[in-house]
VEXSE-583684 format. One record per residue (C-alpha): residue number from 1; residue in three letters; chain; x, y, z. Coordinates in steps of 0.001 Angstrom, whole numbers. Layout:
N
{tordren=NUM	semar=ALA	marvex=A	c1=X	c2=Y	c3=Z}
...
***
This chain:
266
{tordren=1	semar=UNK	marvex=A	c1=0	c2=0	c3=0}
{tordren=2	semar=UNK	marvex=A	c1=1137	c2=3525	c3=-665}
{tordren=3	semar=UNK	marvex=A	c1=1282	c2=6599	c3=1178}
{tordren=4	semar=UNK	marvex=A	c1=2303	c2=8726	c3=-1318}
{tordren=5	semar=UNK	marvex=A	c1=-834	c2=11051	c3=-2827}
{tordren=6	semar=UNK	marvex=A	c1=-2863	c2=10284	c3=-5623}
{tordren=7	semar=UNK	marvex=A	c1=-3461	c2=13217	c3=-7929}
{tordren=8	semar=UNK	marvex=A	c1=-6810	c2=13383	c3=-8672}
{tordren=9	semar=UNK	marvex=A	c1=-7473	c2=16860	c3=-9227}
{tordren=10	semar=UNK	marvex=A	c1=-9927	c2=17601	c3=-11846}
{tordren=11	semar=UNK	marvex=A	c1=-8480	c2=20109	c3=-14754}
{tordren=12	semar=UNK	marvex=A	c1=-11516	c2=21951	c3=-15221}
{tordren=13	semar=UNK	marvex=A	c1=-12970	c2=24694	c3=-12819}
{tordren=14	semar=UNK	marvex=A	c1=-16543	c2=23254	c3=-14255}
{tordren=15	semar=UNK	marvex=A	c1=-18415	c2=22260	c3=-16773}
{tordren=16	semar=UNK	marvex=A	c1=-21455	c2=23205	c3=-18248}
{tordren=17	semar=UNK	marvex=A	c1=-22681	c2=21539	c3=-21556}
{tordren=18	semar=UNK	marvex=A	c1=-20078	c2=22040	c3=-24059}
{tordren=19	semar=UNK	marvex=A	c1=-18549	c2=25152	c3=-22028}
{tordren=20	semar=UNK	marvex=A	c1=-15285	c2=24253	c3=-19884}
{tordren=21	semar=UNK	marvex=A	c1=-13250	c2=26253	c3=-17878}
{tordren=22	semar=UNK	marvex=A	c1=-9633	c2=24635	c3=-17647}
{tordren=23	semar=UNK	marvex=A	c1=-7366	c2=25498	c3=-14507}
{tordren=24	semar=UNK	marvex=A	c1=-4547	c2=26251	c3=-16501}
{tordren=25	semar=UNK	marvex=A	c1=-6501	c2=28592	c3=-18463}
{tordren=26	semar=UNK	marvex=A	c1=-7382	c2=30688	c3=-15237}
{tordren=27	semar=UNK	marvex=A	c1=-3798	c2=30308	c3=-13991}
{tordren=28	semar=UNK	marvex=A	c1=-3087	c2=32567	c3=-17253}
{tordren=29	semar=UNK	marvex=A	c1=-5663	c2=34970	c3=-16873}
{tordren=30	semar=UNK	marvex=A	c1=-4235	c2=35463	c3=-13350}
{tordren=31	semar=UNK	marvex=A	c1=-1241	c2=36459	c3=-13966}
{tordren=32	semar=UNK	marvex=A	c1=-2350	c2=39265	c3=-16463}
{tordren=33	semar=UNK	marvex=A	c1=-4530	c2=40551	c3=-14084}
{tordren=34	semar=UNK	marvex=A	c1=-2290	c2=40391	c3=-11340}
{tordren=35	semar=UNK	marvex=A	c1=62	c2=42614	c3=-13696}
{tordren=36	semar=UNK	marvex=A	c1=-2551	c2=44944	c3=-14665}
{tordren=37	semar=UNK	marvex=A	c1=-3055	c2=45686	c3=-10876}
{tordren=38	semar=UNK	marvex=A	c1=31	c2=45880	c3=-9711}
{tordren=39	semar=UNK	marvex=A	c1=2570	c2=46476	c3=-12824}
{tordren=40	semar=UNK	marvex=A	c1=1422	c2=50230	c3=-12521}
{tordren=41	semar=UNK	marvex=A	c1=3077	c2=50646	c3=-8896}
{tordren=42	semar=UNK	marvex=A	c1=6523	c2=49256	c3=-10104}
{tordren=43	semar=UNK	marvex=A	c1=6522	c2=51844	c3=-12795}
{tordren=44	semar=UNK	marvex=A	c1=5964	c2=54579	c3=-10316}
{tordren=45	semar=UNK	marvex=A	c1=8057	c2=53385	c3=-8276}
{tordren=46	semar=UNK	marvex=A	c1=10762	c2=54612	c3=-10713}
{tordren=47	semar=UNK	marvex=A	c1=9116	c2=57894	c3=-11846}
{tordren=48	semar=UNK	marvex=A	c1=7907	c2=55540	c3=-15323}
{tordren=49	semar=UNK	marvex=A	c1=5184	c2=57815	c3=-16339}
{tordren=50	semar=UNK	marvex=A	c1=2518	c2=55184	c3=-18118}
{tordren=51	semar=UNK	marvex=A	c1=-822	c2=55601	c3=-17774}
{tordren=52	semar=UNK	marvex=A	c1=-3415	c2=52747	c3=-17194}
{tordren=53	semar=UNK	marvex=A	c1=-4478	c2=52427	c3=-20793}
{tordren=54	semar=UNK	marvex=A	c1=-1014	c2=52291	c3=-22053}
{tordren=55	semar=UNK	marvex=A	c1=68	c2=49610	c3=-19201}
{tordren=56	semar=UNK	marvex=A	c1=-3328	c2=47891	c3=-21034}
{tordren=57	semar=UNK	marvex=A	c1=-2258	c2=47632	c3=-23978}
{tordren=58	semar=UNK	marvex=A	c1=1848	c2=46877	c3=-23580}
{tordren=59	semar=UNK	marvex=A	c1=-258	c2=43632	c3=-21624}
{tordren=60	semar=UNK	marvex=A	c1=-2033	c2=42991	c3=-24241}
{tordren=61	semar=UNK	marvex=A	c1=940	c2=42746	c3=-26504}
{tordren=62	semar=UNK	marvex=A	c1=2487	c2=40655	c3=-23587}
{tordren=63	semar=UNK	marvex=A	c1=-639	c2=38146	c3=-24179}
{tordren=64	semar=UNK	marvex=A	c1=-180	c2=37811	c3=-28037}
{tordren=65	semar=UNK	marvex=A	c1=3743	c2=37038	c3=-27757}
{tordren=66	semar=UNK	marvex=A	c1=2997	c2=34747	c3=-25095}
{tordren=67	semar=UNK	marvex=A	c1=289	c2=32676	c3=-26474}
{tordren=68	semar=UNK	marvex=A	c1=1283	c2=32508	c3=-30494}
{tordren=69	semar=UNK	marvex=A	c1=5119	c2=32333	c3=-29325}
{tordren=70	semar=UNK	marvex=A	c1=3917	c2=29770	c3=-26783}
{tordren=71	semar=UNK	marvex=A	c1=2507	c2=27557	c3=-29838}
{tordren=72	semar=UNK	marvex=A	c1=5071	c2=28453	c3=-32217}
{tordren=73	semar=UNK	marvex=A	c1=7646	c2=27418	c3=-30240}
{tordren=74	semar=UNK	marvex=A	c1=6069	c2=24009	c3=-29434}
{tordren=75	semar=UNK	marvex=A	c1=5546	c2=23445	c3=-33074}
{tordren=76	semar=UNK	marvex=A	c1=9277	c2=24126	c3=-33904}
{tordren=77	semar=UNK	marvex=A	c1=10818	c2=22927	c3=-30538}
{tordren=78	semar=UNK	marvex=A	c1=9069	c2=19975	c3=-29720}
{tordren=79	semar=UNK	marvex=A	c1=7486	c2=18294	c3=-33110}
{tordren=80	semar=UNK	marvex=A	c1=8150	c2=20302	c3=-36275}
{tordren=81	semar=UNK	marvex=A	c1=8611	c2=16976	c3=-38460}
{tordren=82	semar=UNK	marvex=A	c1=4934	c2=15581	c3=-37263}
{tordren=83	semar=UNK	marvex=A	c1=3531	c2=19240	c3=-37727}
{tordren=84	semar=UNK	marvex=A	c1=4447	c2=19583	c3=-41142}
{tordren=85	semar=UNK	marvex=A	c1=3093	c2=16515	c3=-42231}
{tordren=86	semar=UNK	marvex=A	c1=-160	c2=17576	c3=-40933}
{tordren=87	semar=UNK	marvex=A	c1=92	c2=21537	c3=-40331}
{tordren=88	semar=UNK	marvex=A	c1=-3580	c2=21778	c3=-39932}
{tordren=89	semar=UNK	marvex=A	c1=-2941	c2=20519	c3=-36211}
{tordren=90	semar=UNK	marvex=A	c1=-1202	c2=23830	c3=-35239}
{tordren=91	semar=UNK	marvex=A	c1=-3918	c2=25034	c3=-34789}
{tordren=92	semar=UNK	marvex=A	c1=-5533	c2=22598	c3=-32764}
{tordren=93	semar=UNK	marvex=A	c1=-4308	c2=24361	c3=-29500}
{tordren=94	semar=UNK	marvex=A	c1=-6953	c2=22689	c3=-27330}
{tordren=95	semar=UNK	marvex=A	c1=-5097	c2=19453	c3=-27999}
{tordren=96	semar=UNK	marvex=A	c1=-1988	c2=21162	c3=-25533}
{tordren=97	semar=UNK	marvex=A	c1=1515	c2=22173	c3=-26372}
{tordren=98	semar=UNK	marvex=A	c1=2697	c2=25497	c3=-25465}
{tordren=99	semar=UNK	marvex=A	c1=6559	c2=25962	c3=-24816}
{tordren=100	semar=UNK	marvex=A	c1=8036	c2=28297	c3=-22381}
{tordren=101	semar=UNK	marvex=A	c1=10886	c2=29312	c3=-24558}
{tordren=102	semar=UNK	marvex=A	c1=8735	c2=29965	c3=-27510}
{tordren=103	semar=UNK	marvex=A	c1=6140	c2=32305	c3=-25242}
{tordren=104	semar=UNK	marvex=A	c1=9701	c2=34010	c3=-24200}
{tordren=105	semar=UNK	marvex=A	c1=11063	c2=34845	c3=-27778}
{tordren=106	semar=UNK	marvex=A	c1=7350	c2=35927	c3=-28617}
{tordren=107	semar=UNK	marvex=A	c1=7191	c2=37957	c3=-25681}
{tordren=108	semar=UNK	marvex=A	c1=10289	c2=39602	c3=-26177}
{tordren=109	semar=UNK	marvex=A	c1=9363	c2=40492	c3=-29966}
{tordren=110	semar=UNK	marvex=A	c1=6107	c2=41386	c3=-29000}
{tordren=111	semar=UNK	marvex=A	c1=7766	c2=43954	c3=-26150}
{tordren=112	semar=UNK	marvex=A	c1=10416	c2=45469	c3=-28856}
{tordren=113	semar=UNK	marvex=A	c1=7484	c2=46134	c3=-31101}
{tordren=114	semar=UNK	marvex=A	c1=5207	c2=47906	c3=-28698}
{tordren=115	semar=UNK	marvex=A	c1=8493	c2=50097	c3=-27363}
{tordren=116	semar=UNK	marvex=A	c1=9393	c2=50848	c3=-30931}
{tordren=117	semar=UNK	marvex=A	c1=6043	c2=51776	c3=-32232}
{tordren=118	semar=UNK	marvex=A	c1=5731	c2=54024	c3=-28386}
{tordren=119	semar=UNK	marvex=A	c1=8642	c2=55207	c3=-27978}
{tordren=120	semar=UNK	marvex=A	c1=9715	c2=54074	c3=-24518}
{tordren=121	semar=UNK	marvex=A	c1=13534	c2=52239	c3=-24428}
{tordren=122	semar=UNK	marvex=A	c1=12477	c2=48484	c3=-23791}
{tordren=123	semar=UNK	marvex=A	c1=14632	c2=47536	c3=-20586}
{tordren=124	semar=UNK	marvex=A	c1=12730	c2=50955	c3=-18936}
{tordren=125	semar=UNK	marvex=A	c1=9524	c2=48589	c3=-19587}
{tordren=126	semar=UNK	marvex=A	c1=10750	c2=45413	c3=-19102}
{tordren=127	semar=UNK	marvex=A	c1=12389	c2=45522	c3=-15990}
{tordren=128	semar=UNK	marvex=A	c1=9851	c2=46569	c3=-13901}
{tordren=129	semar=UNK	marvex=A	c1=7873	c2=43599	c3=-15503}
{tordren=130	semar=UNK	marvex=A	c1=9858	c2=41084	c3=-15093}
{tordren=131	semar=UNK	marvex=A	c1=9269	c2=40176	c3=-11348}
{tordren=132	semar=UNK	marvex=A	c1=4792	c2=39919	c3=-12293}
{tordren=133	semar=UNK	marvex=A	c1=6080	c2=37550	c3=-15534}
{tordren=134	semar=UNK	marvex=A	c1=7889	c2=35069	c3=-12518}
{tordren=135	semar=UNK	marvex=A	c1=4471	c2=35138	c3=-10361}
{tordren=136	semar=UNK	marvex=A	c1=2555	c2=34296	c3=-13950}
{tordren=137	semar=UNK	marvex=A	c1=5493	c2=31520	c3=-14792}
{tordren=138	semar=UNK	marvex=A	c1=4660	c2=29828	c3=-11390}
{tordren=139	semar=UNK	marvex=A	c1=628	c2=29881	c3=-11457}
{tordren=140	semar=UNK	marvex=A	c1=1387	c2=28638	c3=-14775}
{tordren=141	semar=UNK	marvex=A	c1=3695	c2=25464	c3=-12981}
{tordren=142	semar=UNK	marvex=A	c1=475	c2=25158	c3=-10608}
{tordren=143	semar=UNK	marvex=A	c1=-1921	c2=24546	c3=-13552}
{tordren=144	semar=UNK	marvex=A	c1=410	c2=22150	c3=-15018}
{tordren=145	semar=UNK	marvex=A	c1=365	c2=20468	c3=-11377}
{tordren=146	semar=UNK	marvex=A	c1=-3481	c2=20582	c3=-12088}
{tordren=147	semar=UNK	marvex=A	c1=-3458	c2=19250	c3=-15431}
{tordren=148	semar=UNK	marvex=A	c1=-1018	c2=16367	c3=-13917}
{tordren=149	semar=UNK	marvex=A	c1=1346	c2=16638	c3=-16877}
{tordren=150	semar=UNK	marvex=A	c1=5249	c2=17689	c3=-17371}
{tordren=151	semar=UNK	marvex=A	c1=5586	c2=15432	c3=-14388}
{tordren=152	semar=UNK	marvex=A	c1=8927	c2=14601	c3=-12692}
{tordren=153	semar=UNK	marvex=A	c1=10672	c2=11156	c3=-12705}
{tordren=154	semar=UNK	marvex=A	c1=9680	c2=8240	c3=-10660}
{tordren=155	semar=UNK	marvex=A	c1=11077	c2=9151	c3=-6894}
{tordren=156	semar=UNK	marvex=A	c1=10153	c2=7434	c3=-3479}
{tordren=157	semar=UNK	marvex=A	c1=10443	c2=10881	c3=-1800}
{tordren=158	semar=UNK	marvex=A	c1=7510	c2=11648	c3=761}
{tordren=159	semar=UNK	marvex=A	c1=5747	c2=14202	c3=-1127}
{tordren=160	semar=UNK	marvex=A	c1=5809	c2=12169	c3=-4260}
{tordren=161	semar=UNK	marvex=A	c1=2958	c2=12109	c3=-5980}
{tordren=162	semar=UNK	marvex=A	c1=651	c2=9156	c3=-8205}
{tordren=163	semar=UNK	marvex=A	c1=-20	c2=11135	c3=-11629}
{tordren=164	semar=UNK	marvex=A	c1=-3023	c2=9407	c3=-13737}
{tordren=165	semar=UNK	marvex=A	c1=-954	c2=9709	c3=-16669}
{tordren=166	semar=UNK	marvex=A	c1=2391	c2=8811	c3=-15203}
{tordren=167	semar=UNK	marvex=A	c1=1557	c2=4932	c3=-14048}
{tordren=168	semar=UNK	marvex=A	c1=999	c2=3273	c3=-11271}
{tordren=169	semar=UNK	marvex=A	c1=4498	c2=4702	c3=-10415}
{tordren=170	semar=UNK	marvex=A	c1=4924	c2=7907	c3=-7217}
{tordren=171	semar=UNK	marvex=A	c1=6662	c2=10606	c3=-9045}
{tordren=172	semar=UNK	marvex=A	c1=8433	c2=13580	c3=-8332}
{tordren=173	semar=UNK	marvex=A	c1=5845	c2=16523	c3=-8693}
{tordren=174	semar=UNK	marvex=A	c1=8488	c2=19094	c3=-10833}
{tordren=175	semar=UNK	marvex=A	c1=6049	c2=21140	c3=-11566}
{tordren=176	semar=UNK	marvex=A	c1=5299	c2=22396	c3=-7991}
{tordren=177	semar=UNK	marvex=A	c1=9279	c2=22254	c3=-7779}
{tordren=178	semar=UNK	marvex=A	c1=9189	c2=24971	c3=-10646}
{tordren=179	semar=UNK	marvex=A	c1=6595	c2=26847	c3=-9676}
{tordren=180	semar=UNK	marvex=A	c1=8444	c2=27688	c3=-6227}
{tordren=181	semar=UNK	marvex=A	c1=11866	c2=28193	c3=-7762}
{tordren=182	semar=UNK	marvex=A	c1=11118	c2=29594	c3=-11337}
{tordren=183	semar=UNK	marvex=A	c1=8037	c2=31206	c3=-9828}
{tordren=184	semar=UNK	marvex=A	c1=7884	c2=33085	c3=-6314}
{tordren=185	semar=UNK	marvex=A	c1=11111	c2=32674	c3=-5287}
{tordren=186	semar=UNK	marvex=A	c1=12531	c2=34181	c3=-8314}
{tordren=187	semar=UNK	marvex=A	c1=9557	c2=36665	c3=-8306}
{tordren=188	semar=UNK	marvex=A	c1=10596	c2=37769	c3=-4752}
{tordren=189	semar=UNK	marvex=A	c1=14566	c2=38234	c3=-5473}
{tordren=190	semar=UNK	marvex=A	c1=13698	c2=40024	c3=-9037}
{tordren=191	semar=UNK	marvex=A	c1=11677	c2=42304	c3=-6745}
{tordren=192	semar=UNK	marvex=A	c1=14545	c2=43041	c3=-4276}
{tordren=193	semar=UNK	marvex=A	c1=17156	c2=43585	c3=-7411}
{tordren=194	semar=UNK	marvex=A	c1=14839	c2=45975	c3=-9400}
{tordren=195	semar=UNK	marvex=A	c1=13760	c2=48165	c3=-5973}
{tordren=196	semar=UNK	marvex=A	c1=17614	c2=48364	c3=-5492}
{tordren=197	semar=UNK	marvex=A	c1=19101	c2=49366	c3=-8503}
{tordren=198	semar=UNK	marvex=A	c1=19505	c2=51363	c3=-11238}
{tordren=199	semar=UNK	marvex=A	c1=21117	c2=49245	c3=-14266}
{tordren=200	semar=UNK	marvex=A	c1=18232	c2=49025	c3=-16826}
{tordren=201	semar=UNK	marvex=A	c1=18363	c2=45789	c3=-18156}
{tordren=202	semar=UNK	marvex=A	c1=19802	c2=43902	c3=-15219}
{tordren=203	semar=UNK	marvex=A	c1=16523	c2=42747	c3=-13565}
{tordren=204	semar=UNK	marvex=A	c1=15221	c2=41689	c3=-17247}
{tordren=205	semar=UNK	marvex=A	c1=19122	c2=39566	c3=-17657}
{tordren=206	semar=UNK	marvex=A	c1=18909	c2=38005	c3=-14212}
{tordren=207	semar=UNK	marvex=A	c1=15360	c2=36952	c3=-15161}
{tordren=208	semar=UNK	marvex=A	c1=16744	c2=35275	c3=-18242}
{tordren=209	semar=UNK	marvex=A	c1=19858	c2=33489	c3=-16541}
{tordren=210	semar=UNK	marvex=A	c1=18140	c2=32978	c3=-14317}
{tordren=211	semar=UNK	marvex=A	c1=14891	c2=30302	c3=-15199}
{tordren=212	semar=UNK	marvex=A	c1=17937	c2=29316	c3=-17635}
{tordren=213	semar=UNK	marvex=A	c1=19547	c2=27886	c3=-14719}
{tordren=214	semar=UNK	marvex=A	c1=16827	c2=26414	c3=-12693}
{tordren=215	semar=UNK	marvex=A	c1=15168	c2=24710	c3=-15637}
{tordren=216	semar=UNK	marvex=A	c1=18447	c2=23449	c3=-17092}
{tordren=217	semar=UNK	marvex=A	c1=18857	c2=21188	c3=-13252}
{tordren=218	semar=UNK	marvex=A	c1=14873	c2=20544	c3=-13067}
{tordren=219	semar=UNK	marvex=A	c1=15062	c2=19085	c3=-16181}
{tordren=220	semar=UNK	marvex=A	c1=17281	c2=16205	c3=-14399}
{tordren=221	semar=UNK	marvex=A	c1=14343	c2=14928	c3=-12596}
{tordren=222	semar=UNK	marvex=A	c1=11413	c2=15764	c3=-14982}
{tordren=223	semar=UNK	marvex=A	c1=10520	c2=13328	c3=-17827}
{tordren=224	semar=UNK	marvex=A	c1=11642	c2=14657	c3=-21229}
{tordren=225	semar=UNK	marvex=A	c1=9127	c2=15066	c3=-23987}
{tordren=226	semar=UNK	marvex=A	c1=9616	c2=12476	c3=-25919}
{tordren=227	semar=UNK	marvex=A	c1=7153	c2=12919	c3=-29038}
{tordren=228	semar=UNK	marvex=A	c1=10173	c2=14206	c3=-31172}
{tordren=229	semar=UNK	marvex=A	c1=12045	c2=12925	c3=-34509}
{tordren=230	semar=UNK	marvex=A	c1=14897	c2=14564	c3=-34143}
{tordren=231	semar=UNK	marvex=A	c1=15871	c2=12864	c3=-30799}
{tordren=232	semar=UNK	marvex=A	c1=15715	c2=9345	c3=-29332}
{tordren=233	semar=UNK	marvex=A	c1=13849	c2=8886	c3=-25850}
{tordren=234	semar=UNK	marvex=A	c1=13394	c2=12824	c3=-25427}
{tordren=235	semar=UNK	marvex=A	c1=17775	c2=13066	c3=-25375}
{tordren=236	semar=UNK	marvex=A	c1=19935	c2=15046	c3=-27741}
{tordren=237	semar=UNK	marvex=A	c1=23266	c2=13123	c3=-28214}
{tordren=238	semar=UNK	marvex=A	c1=22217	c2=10883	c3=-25606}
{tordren=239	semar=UNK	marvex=A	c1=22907	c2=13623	c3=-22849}
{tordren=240	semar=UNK	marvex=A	c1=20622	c2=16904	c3=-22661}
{tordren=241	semar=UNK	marvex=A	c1=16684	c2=17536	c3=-23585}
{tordren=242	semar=UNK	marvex=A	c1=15334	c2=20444	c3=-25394}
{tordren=243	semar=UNK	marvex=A	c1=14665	c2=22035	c3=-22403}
{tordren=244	semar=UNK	marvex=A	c1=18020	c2=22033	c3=-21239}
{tordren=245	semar=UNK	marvex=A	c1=19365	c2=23032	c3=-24792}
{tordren=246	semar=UNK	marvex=A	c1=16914	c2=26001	c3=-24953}
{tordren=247	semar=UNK	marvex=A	c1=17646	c2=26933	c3=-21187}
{tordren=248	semar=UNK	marvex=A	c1=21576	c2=26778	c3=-22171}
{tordren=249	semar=UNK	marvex=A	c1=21336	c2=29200	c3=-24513}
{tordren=250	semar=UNK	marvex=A	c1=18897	c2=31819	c3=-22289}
{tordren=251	semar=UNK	marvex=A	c1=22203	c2=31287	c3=-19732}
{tordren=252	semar=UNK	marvex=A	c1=24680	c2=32356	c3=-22457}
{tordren=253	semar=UNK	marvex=A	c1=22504	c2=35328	c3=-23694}
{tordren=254	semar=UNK	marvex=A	c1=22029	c2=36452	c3=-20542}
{tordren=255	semar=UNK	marvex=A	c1=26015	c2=36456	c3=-20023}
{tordren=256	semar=UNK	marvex=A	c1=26177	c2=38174	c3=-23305}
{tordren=257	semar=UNK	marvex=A	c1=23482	c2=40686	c3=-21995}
{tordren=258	semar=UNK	marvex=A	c1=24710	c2=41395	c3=-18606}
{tordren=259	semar=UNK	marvex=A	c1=28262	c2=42433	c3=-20311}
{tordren=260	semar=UNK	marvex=A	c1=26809	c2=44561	c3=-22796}
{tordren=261	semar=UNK	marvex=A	c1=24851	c2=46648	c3=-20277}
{tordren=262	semar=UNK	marvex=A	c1=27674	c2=46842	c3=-17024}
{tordren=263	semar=UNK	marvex=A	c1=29997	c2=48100	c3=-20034}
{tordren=264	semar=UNK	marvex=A	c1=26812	c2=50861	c3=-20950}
{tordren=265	semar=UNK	marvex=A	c1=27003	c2=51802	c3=-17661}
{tordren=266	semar=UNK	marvex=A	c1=30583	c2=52198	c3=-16652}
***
């Protein structure tokens, strides 16, 4: 007999006829409204002069990066072969398959194209930001809990838990493991680091770095996706996922970025 918990959460909030609300799709509706209330305060905390509307829409253009480069990057990360032999299923988002690393790069574009079109440099926006996008990565980590998928290897530990989809097997729950450390935790130090300095651009780096670094070691104990063709058993060359590949190279630009702004500033 086991004492480990059985995840039996169901993903939907309800369900009424053919109208379902899923979890994970609150968890992301959240964190934008979490940023619209309280993204305003970090901007005036540093004398940013936005007003509500234009906090509205840079948010808005955080949504659209987030969700198509979410998809995007699945597509192209995580099963470009099978989506080109039937591209129609792109856009069969209910299905699943969103990719952190994709939503970053679209969020990123999406954020150079509202400062460009405004006028506003894009670490003076970004920075403040960056702490309310670690709070929305870790609600996001909860709704995965939820949804009991991206779950962790098999793992006697005590709070181990049963996933439906993961056998009959106790498992470590990475997701909750993500949501702490790529989440609040990281939420709380970006905080500290923006309300104590004055390099634009270092909050938005250390952000970067980072979830590079904590996803790169969670991805030790979490199961790699393993729906690919260009990998065997969810393992490039036998040694690192996609996830650590992708999380790499957010370390090394970060490095990169970090340089190029303390030599701006000295």
């Amino acid at each position: 007999m086991t004492n480990h918990y059985v995840h039996d959460i169901n993903p939907f909030l309800f369900e009424i006829g053919f109208i379902r609300v899923p979890w994970y799709g609150l968890m992301y509706l959240l964190s934008f409204v979490i940023g619209y209330l309280f993204l305003k305060k970090n901007y005036d905390k540093k004398e940013i002069k936005l007003t509500q509307e234009q906090i509205v829409a840079f948010i808005f253009y955080i949504m659209l990066g987030v969700m198509i480069g979410g998809r995007l990057g699945y597509v192209i990360f995580y099963g470009l072969l099978d989506y080109l032999k039937h591209p129609l299923d792109i856009f069969k988002v209910w299905q699943g398959g969103m990719s952190f690393h994709g939503g970053a790069i679209g969020t990123i574009i999406a954020g150079l194209i509202y400062c460009k079109k405004n006028k506003w440099n894009f670490y003076t926006l970004a920075d403040p930001a960056m702490p309310f996008v670690a709070i929305g990565l870790g609600l996001g980590r909860i709704g995965n809990f939820i949804n009991g998928e991206l779950y962790g290897k098999v793992s006697d530990v005590p709070w181990a838990v049963i996933f439906p989809e993961g056998g009959p097997w106790p498992r470590h729950p990475s997701q909750l493991y993500e949501a702490l450390l790529e989440g609040f935790l990281m939420a709380i130090f970006l905080q500290i680091v923006f309300l104590k300095t004055s390099i634009k651009g270092l909050v938005f780096w250390l952000f970067i770095g980072s979830y590079g670094v904590v996803r790169f070691l969670i991805e030790y104990i979490r199961i790699p996706d393993t729906g690919l063709d260009i990998y065997n058993h969810g393992m490039i060359f036998g040694v690192f996922s996609m996830g650590q590949v992708l999380s790499l190279c957010m370390v090394i630009a970060a490095v990169i970025g970090m340089i190029v702004i303390r030599n701006k500033s000295s």
